[in-house]
The first five atom37 places (N, CA, C, CB, O) and aatype in JSON, in Angstrom:
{
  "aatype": [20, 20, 20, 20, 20, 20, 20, 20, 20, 20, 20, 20, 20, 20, 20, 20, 20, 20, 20, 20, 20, 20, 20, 20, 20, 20, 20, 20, 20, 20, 20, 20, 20, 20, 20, 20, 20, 20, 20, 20, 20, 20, 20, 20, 20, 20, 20, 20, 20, 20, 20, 20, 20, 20, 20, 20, 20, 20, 20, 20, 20, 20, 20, 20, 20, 20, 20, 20, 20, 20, 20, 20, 20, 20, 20, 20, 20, 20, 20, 20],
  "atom_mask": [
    [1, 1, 1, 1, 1],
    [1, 1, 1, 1, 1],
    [1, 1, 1, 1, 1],
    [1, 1, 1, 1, 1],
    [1, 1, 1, 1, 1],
    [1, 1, 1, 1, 1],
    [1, 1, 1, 1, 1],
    [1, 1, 1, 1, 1],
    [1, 1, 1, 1, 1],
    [1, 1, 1, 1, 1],
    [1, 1, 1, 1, 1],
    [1, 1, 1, 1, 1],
    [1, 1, 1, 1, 1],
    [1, 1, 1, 1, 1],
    [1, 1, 1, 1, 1],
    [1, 1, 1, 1, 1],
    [1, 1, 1, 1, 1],
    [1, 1, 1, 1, 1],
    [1, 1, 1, 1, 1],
    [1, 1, 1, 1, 1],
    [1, 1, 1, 1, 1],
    [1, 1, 1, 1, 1],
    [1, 1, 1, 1, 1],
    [1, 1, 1, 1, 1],
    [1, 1, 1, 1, 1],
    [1, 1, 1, 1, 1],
    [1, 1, 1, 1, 1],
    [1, 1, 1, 1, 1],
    [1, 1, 1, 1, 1],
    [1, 1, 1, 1, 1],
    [1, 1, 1, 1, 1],
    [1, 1, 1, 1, 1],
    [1, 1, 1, 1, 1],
    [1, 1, 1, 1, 1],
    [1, 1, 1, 1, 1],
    [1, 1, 1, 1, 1],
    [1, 1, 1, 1, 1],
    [1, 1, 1, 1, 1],
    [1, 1, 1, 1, 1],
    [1, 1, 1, 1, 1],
    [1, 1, 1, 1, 1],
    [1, 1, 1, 1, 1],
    [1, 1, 1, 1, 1],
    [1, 1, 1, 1, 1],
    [1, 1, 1, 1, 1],
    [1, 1, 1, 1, 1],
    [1, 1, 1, 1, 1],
    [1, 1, 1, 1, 1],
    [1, 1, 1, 1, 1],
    [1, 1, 1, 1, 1],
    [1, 1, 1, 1, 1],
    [1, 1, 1, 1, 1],
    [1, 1, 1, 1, 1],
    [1, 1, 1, 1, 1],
    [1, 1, 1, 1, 1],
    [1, 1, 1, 1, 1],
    [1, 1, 1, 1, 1],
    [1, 1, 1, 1, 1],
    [1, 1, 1, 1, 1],
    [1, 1, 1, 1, 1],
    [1, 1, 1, 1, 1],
    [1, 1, 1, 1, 1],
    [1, 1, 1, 1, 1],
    [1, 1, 1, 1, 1],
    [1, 1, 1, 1, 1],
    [1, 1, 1, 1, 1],
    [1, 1, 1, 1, 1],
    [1, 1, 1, 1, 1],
    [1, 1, 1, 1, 1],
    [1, 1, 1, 1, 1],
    [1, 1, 1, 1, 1],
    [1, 1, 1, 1, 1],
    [1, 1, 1, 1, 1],
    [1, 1, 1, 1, 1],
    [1, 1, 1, 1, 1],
    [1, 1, 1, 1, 1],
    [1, 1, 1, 1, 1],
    [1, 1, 1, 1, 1],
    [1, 1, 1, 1, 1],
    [1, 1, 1, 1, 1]
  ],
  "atom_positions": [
    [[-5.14, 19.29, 28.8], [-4.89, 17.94, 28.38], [-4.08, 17.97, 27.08], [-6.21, 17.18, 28.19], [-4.56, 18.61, 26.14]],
    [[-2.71, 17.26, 26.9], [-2.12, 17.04, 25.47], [-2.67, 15.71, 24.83], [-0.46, 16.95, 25.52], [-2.91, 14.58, 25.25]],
    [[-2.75, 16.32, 23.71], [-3.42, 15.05, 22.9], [-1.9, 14.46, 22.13], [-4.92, 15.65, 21.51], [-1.36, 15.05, 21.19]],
    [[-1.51, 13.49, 22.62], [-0.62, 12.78, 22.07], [-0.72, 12.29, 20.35], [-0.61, 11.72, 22.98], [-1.86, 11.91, 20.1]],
    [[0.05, 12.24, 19.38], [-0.36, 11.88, 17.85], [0.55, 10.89, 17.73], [-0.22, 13.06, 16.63], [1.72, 11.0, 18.09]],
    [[0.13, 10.04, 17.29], [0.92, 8.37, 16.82], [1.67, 9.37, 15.65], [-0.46, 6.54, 16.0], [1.48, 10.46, 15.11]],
    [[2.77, 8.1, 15.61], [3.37, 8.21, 14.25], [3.56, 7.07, 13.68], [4.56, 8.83, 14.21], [4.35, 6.33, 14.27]],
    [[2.92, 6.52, 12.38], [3.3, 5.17, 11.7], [4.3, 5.21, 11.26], [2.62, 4.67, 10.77], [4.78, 6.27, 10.86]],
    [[4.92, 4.06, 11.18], [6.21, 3.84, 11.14], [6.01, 2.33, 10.33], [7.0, 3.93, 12.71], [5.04, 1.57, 10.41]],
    [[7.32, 2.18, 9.5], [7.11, 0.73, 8.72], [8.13, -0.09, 9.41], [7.37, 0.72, 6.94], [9.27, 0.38, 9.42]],
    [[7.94, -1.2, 9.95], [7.96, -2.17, 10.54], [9.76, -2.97, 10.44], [6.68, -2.89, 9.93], [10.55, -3.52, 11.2]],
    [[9.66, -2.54, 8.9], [10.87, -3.11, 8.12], [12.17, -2.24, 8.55], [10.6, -3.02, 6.39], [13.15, -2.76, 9.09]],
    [[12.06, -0.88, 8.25], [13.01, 0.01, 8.32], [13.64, 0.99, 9.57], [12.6, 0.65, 7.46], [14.61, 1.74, 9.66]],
    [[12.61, 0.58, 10.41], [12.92, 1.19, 12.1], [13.77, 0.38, 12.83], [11.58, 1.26, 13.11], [13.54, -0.82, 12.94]],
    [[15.12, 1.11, 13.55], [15.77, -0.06, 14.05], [15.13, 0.94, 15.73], [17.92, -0.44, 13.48], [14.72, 2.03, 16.11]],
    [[15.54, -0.73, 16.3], [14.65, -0.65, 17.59], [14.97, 0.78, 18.83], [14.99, -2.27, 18.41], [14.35, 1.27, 19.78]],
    [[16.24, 1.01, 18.16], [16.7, 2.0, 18.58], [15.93, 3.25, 18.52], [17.72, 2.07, 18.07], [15.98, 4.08, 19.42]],
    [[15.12, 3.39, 17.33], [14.62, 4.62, 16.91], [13.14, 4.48, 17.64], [14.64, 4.82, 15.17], [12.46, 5.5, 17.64]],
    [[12.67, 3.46, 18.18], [11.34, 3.48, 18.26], [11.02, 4.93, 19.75], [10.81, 1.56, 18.61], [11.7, 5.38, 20.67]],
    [[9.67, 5.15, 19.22], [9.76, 6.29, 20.23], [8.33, 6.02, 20.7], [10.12, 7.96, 19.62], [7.55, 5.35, 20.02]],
    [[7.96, 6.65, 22.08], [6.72, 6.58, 22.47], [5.73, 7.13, 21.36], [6.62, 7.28, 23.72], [6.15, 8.01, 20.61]],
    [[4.12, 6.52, 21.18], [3.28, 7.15, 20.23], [3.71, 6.19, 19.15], [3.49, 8.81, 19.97], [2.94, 6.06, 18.2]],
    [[4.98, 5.41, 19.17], [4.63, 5.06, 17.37], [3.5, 4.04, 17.18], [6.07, 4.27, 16.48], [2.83, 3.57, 18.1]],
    [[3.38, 3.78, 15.92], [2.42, 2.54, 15.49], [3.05, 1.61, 14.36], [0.94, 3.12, 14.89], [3.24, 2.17, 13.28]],
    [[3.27, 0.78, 14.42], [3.63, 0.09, 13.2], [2.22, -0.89, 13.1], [5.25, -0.8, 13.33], [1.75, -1.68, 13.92]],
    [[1.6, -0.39, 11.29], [0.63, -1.44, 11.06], [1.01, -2.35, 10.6], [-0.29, -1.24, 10.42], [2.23, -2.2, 10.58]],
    [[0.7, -3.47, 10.08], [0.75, -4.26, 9.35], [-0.48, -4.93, 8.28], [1.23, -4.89, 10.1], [-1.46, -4.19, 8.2]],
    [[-0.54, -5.78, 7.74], [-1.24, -6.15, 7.13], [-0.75, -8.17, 6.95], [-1.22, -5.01, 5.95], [0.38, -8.57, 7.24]],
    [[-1.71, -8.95, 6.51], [-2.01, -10.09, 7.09], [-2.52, -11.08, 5.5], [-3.27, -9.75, 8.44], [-3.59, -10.72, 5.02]],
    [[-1.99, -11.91, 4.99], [-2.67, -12.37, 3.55], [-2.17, -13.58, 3.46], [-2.34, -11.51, 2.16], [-1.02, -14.04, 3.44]],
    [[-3.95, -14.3, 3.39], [-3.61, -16.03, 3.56], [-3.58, -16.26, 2.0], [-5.03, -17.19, 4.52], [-3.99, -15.42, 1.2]],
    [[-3.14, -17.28, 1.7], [-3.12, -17.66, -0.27], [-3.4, -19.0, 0.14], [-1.32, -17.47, -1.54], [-2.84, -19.61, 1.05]],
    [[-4.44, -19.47, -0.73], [-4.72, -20.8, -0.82], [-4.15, -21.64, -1.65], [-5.79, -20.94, -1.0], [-4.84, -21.54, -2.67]],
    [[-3.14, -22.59, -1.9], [-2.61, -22.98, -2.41], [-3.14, -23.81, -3.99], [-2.13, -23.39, -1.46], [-4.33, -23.68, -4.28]],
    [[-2.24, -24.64, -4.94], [-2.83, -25.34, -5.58], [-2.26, -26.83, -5.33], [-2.82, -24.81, -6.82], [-2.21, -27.56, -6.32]],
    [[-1.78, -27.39, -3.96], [-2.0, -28.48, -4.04], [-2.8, -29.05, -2.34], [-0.59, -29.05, -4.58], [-2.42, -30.0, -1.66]],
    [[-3.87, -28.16, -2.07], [-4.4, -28.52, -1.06], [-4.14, -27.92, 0.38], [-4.18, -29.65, -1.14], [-4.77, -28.18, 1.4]],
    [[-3.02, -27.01, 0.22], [-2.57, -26.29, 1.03], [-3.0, -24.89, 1.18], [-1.49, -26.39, 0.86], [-3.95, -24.5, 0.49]],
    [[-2.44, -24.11, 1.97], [-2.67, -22.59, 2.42], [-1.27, -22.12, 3.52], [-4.41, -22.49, 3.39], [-0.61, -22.57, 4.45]],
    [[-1.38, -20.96, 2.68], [-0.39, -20.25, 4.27], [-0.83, -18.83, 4.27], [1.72, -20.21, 4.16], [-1.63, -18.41, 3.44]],
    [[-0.29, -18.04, 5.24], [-0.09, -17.1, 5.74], [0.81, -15.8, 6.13], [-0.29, -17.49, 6.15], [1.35, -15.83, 7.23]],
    [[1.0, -14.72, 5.34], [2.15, -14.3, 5.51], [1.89, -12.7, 5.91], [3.02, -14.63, 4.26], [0.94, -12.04, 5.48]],
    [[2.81, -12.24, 6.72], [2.74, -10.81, 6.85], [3.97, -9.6, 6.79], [2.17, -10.75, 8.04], [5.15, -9.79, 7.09]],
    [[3.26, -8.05, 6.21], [3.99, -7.28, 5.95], [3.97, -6.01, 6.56], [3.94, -7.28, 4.92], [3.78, -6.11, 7.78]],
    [[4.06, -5.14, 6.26], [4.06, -3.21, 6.43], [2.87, -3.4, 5.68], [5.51, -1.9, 5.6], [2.61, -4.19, 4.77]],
    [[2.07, -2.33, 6.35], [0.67, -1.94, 5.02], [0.95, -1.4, 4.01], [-0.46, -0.97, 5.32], [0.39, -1.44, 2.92]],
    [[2.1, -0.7, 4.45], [2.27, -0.12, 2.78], [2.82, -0.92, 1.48], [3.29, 1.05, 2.8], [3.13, -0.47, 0.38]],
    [[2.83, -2.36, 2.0], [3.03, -3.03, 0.5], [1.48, -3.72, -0.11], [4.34, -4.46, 0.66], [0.52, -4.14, 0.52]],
    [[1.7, -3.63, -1.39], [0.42, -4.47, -1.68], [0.66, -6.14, -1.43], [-0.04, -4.19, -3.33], [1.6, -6.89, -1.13]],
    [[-0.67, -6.24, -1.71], [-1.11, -7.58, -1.47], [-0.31, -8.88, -2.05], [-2.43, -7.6, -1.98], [0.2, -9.89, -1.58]],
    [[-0.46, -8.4, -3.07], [0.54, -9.72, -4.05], [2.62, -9.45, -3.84], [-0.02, -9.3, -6.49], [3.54, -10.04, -4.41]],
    [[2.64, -8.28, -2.74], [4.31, -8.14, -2.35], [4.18, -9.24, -1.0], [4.96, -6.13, -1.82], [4.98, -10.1, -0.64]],
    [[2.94, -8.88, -0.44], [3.2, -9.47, 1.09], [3.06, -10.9, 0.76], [2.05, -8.96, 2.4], [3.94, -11.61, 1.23]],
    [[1.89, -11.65, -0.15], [2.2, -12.9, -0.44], [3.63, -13.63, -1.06], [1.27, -13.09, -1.19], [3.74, -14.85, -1.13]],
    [[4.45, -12.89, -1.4], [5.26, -13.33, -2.54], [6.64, -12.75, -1.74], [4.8, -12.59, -4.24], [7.42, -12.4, -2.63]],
    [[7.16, -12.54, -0.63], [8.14, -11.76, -0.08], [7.68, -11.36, 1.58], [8.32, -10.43, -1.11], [8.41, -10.95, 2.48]],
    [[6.27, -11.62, 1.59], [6.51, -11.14, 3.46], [6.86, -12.5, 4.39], [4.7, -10.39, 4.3], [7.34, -13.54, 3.94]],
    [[6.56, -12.29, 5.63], [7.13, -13.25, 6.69], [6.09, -13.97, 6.64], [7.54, -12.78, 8.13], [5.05, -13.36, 6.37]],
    [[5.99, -15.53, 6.87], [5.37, -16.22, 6.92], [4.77, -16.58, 8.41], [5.94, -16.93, 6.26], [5.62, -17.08, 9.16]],
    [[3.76, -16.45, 8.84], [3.32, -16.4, 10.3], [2.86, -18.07, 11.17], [1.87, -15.3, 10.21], [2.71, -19.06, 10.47]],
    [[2.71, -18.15, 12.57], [2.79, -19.3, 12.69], [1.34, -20.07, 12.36], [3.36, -19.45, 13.94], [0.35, -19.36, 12.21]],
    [[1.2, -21.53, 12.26], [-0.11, -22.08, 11.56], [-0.97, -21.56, 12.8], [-0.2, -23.97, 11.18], [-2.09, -21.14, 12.51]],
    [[-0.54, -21.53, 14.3], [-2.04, -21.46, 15.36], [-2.73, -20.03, 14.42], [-1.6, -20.96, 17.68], [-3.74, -20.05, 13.72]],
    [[-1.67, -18.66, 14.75], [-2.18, -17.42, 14.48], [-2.82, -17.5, 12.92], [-0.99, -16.32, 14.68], [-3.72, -16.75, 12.52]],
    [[-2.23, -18.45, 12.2], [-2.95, -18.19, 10.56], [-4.35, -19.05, 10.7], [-1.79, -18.98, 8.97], [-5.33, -18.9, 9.97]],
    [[-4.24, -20.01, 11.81], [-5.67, -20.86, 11.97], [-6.6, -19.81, 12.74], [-5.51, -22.48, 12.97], [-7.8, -19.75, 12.47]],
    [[-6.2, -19.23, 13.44], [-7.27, -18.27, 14.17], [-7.72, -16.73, 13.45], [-6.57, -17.92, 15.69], [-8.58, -15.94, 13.83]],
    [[-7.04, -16.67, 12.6], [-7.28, -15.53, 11.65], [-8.03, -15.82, 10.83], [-6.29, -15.03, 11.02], [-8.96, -15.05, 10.58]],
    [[-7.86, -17.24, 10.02], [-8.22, -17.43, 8.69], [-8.89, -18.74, 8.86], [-7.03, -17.4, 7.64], [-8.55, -19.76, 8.26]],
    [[-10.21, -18.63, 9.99], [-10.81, -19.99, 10.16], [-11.26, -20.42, 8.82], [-12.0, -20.02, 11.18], [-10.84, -21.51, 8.45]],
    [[-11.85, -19.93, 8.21], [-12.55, -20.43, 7.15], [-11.64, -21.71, 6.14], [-12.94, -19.06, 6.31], [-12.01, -22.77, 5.64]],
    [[-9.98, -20.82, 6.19], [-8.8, -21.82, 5.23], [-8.77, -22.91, 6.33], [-6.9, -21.03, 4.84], [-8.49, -24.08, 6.05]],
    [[-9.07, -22.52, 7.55], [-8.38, -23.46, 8.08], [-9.53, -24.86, 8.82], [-7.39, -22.59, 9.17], [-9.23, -25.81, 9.54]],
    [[-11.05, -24.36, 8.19], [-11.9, -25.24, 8.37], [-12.21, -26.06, 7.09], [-12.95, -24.63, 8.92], [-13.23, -26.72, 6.87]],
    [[-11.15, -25.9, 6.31], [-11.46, -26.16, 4.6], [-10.93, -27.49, 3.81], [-10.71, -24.91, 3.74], [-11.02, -27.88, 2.64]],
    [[-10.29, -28.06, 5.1], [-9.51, -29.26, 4.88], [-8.16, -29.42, 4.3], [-10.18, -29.94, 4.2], [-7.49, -30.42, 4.04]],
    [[-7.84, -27.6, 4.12], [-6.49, -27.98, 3.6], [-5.41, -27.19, 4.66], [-6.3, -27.46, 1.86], [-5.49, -26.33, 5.54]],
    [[-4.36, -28.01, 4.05], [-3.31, -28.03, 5.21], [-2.33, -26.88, 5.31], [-2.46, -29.27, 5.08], [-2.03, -26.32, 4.26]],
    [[-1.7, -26.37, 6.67], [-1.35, -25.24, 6.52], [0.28, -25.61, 6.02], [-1.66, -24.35, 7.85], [0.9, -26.47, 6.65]],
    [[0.84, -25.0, 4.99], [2.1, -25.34, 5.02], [2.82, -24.37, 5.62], [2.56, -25.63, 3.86], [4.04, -24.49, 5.75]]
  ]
}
């Protein structure tokens, strides 16, 4: 039996060309609650910290940030 080994890979810098069987791209996922009643959702590569992915990652859609982040999103405030 071969035991196959992932390779992580960052999300940002792989063009689709390069992708090869076994890879993994993680990510990571960070809701910010706003200060005027709001919240969003944004995502990155794991390898950035927390306050890069809020401040510079992709912003994800409200269903997936409502089903991730029930709690923001049972909280009365709105997803921007």
């Amino acid at each position: 039996m071969t035991i196959t080994r992932r390779r992580f890979r960052n999300k940002v810098i792989v063009l689709p060309s390069d992708v090869q069987d076994g890879d993994a791209f993680p990510i990571k996922i960070v809701a910010v609650a706003g200060f005027a009643g709001d919240w969003a959702a944004y995502v990155g590569p794991s390898d950035w910290s927390d306050d890069r992915i809020a401040d510079a990652g992709t912003k994800i859609s409200d269903k997936a940030a409502k089903e991730l982040f029930f709690v923001l999103a049972m909280s009365g405030r709105g997803y921007r």
